[in-house]
N, C-alpha and C positions, 0 to 999 in steps of 0.2 A: 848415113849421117854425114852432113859436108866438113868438111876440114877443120872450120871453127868450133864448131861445135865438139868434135872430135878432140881438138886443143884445149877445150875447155875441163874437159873431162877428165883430160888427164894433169890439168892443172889443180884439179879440184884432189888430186889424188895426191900431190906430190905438195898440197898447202897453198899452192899460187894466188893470186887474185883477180885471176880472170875473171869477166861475166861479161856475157854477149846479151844484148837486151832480146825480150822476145820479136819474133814480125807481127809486123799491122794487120790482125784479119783483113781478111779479099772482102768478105763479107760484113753484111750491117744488120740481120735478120733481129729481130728481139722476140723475146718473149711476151704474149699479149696479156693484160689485166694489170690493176697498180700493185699489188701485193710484189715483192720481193721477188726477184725472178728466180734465184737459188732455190727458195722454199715456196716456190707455186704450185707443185706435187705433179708437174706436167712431164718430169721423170729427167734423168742425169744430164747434163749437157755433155756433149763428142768434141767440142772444142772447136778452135775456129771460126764462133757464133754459132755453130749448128747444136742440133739437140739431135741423142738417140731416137724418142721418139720425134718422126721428123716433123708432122702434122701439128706440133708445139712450135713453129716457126713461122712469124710473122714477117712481111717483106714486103706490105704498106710502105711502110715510112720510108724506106728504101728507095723503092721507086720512084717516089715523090721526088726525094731528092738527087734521085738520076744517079745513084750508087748501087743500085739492085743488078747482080750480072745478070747473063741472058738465060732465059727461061725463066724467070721469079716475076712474080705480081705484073704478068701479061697485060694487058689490056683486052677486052675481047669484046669491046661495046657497053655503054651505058654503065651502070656500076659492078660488071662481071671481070672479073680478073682468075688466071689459071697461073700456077708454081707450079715446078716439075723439082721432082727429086728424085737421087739417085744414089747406090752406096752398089761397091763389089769389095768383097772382101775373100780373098787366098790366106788360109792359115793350117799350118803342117803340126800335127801333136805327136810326141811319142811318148809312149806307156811302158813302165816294165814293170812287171809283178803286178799288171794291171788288177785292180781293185785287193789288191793281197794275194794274189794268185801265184802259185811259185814258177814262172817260168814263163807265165803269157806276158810277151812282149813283142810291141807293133808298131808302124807307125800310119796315121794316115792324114789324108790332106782335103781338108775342104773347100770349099768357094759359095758364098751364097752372091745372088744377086737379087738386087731391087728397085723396083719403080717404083714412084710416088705421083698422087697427081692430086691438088688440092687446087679446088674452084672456087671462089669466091662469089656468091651474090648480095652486092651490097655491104656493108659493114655488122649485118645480122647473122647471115643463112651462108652454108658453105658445106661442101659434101668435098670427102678424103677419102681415098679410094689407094691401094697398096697394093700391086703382086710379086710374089718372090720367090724364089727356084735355088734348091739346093741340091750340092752332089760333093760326092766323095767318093773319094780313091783310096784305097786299103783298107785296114781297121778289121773290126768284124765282119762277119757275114749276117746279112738282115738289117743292115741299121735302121732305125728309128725313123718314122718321116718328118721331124725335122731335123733332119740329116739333109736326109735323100728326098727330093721333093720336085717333080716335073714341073710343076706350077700352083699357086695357092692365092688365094685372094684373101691375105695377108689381113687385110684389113679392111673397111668399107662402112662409113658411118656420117650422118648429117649433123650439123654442129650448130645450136638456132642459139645467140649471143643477143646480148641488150647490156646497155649503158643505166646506170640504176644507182641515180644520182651520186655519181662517180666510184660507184664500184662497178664491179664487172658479173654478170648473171647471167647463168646457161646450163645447156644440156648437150649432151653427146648422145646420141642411141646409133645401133649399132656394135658391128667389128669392130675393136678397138685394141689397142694395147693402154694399160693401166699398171701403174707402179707407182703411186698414191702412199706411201708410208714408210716405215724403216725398211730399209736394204735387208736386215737382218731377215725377215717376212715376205717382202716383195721384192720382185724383179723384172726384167725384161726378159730372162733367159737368154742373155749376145751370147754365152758360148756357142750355142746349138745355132744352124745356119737360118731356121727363120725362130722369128722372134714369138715368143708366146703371147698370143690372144685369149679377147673376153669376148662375148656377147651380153649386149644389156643396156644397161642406160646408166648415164655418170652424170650426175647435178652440181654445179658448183655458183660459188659466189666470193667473190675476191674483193675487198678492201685495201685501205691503205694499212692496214696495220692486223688485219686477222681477213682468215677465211674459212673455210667448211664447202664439204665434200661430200654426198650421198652417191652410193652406188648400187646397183642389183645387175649382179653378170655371170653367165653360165659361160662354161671352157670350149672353148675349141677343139676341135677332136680332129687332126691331122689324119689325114690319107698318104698315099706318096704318089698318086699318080696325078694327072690334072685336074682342079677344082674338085676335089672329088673330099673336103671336109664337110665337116658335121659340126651343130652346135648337140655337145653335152646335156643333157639335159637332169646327170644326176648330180655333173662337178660343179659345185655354187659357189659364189664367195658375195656377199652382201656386206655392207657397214658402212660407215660416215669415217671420214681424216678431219684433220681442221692446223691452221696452225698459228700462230699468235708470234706477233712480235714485241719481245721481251724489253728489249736495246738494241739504241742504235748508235754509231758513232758518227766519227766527223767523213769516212767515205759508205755509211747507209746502215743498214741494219745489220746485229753482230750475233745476237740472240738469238734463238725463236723455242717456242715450249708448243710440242706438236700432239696432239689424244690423237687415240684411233681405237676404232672398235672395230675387230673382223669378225663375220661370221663364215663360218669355210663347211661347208661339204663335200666328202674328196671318197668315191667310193673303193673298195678293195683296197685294203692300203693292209701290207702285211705288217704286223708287229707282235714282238713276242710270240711268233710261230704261228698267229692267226690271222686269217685274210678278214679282215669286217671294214663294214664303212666307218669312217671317221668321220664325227658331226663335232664342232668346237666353237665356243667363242672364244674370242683373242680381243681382251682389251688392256689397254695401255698407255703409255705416256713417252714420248720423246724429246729429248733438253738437247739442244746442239748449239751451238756458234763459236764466237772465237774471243777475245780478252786479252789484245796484244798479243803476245808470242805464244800465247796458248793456245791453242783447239781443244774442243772435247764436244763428246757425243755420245750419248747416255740412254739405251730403251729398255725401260722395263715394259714386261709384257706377261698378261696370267691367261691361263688358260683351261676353259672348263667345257664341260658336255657330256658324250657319251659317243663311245666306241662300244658299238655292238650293244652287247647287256649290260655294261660296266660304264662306272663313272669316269671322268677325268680331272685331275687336278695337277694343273703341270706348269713352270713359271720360265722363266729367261730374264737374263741381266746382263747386258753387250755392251762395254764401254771402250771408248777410243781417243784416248788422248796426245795431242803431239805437241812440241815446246820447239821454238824456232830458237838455234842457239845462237846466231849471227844474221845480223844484216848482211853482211858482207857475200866473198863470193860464194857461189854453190848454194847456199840458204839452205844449210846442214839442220835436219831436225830430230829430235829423238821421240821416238814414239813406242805407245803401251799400248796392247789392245786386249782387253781381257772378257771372255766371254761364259758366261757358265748358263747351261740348260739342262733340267732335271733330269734324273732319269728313276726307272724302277716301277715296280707294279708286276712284275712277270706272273708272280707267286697265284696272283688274285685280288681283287678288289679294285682300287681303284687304280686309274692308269697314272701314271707318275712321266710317262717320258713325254719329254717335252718336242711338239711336231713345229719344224720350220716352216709350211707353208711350202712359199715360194722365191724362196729367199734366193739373190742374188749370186748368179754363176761365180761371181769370182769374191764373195764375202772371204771365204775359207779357204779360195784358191779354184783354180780352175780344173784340175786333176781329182777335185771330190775324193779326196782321200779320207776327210773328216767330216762330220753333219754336226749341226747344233742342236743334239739331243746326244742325251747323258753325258756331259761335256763340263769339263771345266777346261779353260786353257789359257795360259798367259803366253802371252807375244810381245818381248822389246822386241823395239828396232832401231831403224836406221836408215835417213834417208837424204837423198842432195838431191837438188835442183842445177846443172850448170848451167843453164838457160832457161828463160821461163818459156821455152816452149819441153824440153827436157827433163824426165823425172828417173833416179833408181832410187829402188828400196829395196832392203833385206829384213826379215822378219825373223827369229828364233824361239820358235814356240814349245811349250813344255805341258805336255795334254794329259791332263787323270779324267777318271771317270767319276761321276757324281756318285752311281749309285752300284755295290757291286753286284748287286743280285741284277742287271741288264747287260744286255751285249753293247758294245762298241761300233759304232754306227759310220758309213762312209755315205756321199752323198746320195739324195733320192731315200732316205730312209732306210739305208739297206743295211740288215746288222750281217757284221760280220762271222765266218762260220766256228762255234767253239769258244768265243768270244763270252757269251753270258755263263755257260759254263764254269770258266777259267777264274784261277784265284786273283788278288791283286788289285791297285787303282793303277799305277801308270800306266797310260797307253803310248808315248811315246813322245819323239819328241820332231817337231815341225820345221823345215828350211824352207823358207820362199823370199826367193829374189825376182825380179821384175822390174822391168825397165819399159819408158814408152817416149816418144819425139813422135811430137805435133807439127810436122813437113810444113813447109808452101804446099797451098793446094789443096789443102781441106785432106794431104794426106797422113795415117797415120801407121808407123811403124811400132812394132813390140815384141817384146819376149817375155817370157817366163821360164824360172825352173821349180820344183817343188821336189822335196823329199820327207816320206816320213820313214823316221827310224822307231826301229820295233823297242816299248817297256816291256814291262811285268805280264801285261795280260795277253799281249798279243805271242809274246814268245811261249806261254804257256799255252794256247791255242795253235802254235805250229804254224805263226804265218811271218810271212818274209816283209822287207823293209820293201819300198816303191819309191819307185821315182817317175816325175812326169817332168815335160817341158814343151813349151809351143812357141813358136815366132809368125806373127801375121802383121800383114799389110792391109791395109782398109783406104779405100776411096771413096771421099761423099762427095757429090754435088749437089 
């Protein structure tokens, strides 16, 4: 962090009234279609104009106006244009008491790297094509191949667009990345070095003031050596998004009320001591925007089907509110984040715990200490801005369990061991602090620490408190 910023920081700490304005993105890329670019469901923005997913980044209107750096919206003849993108990201984790374990502790260090390359023909037709390669050093033995990854074709999908008397109308088919709904559910998976993929086809149509999202896509199924994935053919997710804007103010839209319907097939999925496939619908509704110093963000979501021979009946209710307490320096905010997801069913009958999906690496923290099933858990916090390229926050969270006939769950659905046995609701209590600066350069630095300390259940189960923490550097172009 440079100097000022550094100043700032600890101005913000000792009351002063520093504030250093943020820098002028390098970059002018936008987002394509008229709907709202925040709530266009094309997935989180990285900051500096860029978008995680990168294939969401438009660099037309750029070029045009001779602001486009080199490599973006190429020229290659006639109406054919080629973008080149690129991210490396170096991040070091370390674990103790890895997942509750009394003793396993490690550190290790990743790097993913990626290309990008999106061609454009015309303002219709355009093929996105992504490879990317991960490695690590330390950690387990075996890791995962999206870990450890010699080369992967990441992505790979045709994009056929039309103008549709001023909305926006199309499909994607194809490799894809997709993250189309509540974080709570959907994600990219950035923790892990490549990013998780769909095959299938995604329909959309974007207005000025709503849009809607159909999709049918089966999972990608990683290898570790080169090209050497698979499409899934049993892991499904199908459903529609849509999202509506509500209000708007005097700088654009403040509102939006988001439905979605999942349908998920996810086979072997252990729960309650049994390996079955999990078949569920997931529908629901999402309320987000902001109301002056307010934020909030609100998904209810129910969920039915059948696991195995047995039914499901299982809900979730994620709210996030934050309250800006000063214009002034630092743009101090205090924040709630309260999450509850069912749990219970072990006995028999019907299933009660409620299944996340593929919810978002760092919803609950990047160390997966906690999952959002049989979950209650309140989080204040706390957070300052000394720059608006600059963010900390601390979170203190206080976790019971919904239901106590289930175990206590860490991420990936894994319940922990002795856990559903054990008497008691508290399961403990949550620290996460986190910090991130958005460099010159499209670069971004960050850290995190997380700890959970042991209640009622987990000390009568004989497992130990955890602590994780990570620092990474990430470069996009």
């Amino acid at each position: 962090m440079n100097g000022s910023a550094t100043a700032s920081v600890l101005a913000c700490i000792v009351g002063s009234a520093v504030f250093e304005p943020g820098l002028v993105a390098q970059t002018a890329a936008r987002v394509p279609g008229p709907f709202p670019a925040q709530a266009a469901g094309w997935g989180p923005p990285a900051g500096g104009g860029l978008q995680y997913a990168r294939w969401a980044e438009d660099w037309s209107a750029a070029r045009e106006q001779g602001a486009a750096p080199p490599g973006k919206a190429m020229p290659l003849g006639g109406d054919t244009s080629l973008t080149l993108s690129g991210e490396s990201r170096l991040r070091a984790n370390h674990y103790t008491n890895a997942r509750l374990v009394d003793g396993d502790e490690y550190t290790e260090g990743l790097w993913r790297g990626v290309l990008g390359a999106d061609l454009h023909f015309g303002d219709h037709v355009r093929f996105y094509g992504e490879l990317a390669h991960g490695d690590v050093a330390g950690g387990p033995d075996d890791p995962a191949p999206n870990i450890a990854n010699d080369v992967a074709a990441n992505q790979a999908f045709v994009d056929v667009r039309s103008d549709l008397g001023g909305s926006l109308v199309g499909a994607m088919v194809g490799r894809q990345e997709f993250a189309d709904g509540p974080r709570q559910l959907l994600g990219l998976g950035d923790g892990a070095n490549l990013h998780r993929t769909w095959n299938g086809v995604r329909g959309y149509l974007h207005g000025e003031n709503a849009r809607v999202g159909v999709f049918a896509l089966w999972a990608t199924r990683f290898g570790s050596g080169g090209f050497d994935e698979h499409i899934d053919g049993d892991e499904r997710l199908y459903g529609a998004s849509g999202s509506i804007v509500l209000a708007r103010g005097d700088r654009g839209a403040t509102t939006f009320m988001e439905p979605f319907w999942l349908s998920s097939r996810v086979p072997d999925v252990r729960l309650h001591d049994e390996v079955r496939d999990d078949r569920r619908d997931t529908p629901g509704v999402r309320l987000w925007g902001k109301d002056g110093r307010v934020g909030f963000d609100t998904t209810v979501a129910y969920q039915v089907g059948r696991r195995g021979d047995r039914g499901v009946d299982a809900w979730g209710v994620f709210a996030i509110h934050d309250v800006l307490l000063t214009e002034g320096s630092c743009r101090p905010q205090a924040t709630l984040r309260v999450d509850v997801a069912t749990g219970g069913g072990s006995g028999g009958g019907a299933v009660h715990t409620f299944h996340p999906l593929y919810t978002s690496s760092s919803y609950l923290g990047e160390g997966r200490l906690l999952s959002l099933s049989n979950l209650l858990l309140v989080s204040p916090g706390f957070a300052i801005a000394p720059t608006a390229d600059t963010k900390l926050s601390i979170e203190y969270g206080f976790a019971w369990r919904f239901a106590n006939d289930d175990a206590v769950y860490g991420g990936g659905l894994r319940a922990y061991p002795g856990t559903a046995a054990a008497r008691g609701d508290e399961i403990g209590r949550m620290l996460r602090v986190e910090g991130r600066w958005n460099a010159p350069k499209n670069v971004v630095f960050a850290f995190g620490y997380e700890r959970l300390e042991t209640g009622d259940v987990l000390d009568r189960a004989g497992l130990p408190a955890a602590d994780y923490a990570f620092v990474s550097v990430t470069v996009r172009y």
